[in-house]
C-alpha positions as CSV (number, residue, x, y, z in Angstrom):
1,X,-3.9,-19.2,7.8
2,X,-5.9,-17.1,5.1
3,X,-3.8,-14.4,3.2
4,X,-5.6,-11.0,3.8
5,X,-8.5,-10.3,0.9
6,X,-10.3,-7.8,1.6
7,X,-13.9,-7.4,0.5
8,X,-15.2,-5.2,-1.8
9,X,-14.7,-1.4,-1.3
10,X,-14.0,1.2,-3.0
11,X,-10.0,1.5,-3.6
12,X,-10.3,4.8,-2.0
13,X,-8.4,7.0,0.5
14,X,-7.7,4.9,3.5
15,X,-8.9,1.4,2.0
16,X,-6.2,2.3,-1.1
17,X,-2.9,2.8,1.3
18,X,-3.8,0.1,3.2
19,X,-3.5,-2.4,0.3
20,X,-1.0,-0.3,-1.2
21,X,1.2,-0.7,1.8
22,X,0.1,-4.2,2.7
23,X,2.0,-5.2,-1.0
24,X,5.1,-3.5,0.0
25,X,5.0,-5.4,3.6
26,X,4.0,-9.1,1.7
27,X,6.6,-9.2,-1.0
28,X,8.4,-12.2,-2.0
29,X,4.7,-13.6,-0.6
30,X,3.4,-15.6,-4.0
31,X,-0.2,-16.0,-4.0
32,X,1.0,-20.2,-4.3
33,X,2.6,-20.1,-1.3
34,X,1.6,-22.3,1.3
35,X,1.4,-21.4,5.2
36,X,3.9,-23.7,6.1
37,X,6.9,-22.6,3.6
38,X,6.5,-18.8,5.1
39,X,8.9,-17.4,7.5
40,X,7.0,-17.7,10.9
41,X,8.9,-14.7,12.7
42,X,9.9,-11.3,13.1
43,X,11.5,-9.8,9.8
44,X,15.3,-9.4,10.8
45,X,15.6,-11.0,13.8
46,X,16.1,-14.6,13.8
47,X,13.8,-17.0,15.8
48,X,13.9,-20.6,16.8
49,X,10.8,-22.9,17.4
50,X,10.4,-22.4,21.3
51,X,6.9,-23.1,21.5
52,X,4.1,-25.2,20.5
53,X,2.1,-25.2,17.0
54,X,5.2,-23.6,15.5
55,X,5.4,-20.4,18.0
56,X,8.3,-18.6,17.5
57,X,10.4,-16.4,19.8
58,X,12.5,-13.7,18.7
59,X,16.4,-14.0,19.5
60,X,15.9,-10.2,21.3
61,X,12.9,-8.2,22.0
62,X,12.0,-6.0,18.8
63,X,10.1,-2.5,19.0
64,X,6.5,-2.8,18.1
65,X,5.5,0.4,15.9
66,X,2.9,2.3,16.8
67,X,-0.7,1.3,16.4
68,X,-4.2,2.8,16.5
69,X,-7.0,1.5,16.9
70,X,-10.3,1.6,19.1
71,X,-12.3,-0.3,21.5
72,X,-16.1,-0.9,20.7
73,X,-17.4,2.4,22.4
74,X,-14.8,4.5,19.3
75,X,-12.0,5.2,22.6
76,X,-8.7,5.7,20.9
77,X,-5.8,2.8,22.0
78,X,-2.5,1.9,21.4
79,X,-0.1,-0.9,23.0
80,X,0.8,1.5,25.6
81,X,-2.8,0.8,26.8
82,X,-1.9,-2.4,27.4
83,X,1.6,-2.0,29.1
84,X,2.7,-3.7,32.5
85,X,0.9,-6.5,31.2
86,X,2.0,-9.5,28.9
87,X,-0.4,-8.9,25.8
88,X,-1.4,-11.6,23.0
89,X,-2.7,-9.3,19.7
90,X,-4.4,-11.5,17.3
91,X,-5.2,-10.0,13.9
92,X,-7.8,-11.1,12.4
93,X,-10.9,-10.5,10.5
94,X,-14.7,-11.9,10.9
95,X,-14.5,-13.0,6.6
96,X,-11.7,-14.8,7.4
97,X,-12.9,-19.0,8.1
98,X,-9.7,-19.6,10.6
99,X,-9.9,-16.3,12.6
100,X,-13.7,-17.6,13.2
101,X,-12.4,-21.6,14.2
102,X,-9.9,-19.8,16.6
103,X,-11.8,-17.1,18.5
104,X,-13.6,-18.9,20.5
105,X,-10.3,-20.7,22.1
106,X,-9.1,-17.4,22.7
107,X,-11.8,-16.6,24.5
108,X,-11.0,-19.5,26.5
109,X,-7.5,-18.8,26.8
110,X,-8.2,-15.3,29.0
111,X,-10.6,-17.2,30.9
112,X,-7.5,-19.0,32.1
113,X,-4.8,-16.4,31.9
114,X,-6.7,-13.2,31.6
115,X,-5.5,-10.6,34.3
116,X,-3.5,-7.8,35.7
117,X,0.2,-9.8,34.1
118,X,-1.8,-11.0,30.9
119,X,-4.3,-9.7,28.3
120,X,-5.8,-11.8,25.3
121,X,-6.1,-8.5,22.7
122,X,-7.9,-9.3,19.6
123,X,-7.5,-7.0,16.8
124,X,-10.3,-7.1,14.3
125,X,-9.2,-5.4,10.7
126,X,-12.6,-5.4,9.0
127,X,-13.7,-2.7,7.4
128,X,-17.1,-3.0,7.6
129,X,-16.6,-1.5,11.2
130,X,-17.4,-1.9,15.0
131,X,-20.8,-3.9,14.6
132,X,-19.9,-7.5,12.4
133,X,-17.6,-8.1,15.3
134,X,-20.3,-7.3,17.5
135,X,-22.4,-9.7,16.0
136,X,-20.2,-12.4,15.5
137,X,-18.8,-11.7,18.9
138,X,-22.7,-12.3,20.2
139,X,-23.3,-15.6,17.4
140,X,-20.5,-17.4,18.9
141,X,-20.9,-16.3,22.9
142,X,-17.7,-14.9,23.1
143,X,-17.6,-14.2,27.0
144,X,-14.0,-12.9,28.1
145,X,-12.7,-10.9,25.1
146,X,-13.1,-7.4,24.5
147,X,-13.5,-6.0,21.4
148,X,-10.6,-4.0,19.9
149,X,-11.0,-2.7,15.7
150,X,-9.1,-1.1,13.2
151,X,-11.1,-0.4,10.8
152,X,-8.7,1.4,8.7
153,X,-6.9,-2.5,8.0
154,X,-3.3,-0.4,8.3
155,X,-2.7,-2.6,11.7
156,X,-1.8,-5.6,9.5
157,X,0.5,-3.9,7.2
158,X,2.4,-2.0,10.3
159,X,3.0,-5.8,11.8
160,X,4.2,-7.2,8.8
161,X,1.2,-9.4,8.9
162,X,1.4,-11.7,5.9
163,X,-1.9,-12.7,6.7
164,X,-4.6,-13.4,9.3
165,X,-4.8,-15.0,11.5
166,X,-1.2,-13.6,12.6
167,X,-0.7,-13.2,16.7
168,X,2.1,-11.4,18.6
169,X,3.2,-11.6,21.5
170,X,4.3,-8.3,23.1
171,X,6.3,-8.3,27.0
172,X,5.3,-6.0,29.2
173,X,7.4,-3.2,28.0
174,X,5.3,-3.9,24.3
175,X,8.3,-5.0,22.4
176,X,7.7,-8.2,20.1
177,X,8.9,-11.6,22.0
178,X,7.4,-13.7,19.6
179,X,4.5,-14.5,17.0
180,X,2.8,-17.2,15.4
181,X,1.2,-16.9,11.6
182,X,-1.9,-18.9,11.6
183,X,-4.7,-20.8,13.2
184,X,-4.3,-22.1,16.9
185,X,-5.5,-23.9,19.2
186,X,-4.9,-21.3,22.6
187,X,-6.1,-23.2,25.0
188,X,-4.3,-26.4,24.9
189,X,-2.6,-27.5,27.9
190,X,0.7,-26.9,26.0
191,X,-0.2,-23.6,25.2
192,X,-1.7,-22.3,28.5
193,X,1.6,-23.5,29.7
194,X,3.8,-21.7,27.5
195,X,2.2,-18.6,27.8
196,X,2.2,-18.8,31.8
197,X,6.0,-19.5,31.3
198,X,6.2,-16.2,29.6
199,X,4.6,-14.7,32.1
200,X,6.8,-16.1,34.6
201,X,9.6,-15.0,33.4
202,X,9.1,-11.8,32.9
203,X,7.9,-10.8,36.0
């Protein structure tokens, strides 16, 4: 996992709140810490390893709050978007080395899973906007993701995301079920498995 560093901008209107409210969601966070000794869960709701590569569920379903962000044509989303459908969000950022390792096994993953009762949703937070995901998107031949932004970075900070990679996992009524902080492997057996477990059982 790489702790969210943002490049260079201004410290400016929405690049300012973000960072100033990504502090207030990270504390007790050293910049020391390692990935492993950081709580790998839902603040206030205690979890218990259920999964594989240290996925976590949550004890009970939390409320996700709400997000914006846009698709690569500008439309305005949110998780309501998205609901009926089990949806993986991975946050995460083209400057960031293990969001690049990851992406293309996500891709992968919605080959597999992709559908009406499962989404892969990856939420890119850079700033530089709509067309480095693009790119990298096209460098890598990403083939079954669509491309979701937040340009504004505040996604992160609304999820309590101590860094990115972080993914959630959200049922189909969007409430949090679980989350995993770092880099994955998605489509290993063991995972695809998992996650068509989840699907399962909620159906």
């Amino acid at each position: 996992m790489r702790r969210i560093k943002l490049p260079k901008v201004p410290l400016a209107g929405t690049g300012l709140l973000f960072l100033l409210t990504l502090a207030a969601a990270t504390t007790g966070c050293s910049p020391g810490d390692e990935p492993s000794k950081q709580e790998n869960g839902v603040s206030g709701n205690e979890s218990r390893d259920t999964g594989p590569q240290g996925f976590k569920l949550s004890a009970e379903p939390q409320r996700v709050p709400d997000v914006a962000f846009t698709d690569a044509a500008g439309n305005p989303l949110t998780f309501d978007d998205f609901s009926g459908r089990v949806v993986l969000v991975n946050i995460w950022a083209t400057w960031c080395p293990p969001c690049r390792k990851e992406m293309p096994t996500l891709d992968r993953l919605q080959a597999e899973l992709g559908g009406p009762d499962f989404e892969v949703l990856t939420l890119s937070i850079d700033q530089a906007g709509v067309g480095v995901v693009e790119d990298f998107f096209a460098e890598i031949d990403i083939q079954h993701l669509d491309i979701y932004i937040d340009d504004t970075g505040q996604a992160a900070a609304t999820l309590n995301a101590v860094g990115v990679p972080t993914t959630l996992l959200l049922n189909r009524e969007g409430e949090e079920i679980g989350r995993l902080v770092g880099e994955a492997e998605w489509d290993t057996p063991e995972m695809v498995a998992f996650l068509s477990n989840v699907v399962q059982q909620t159906q």
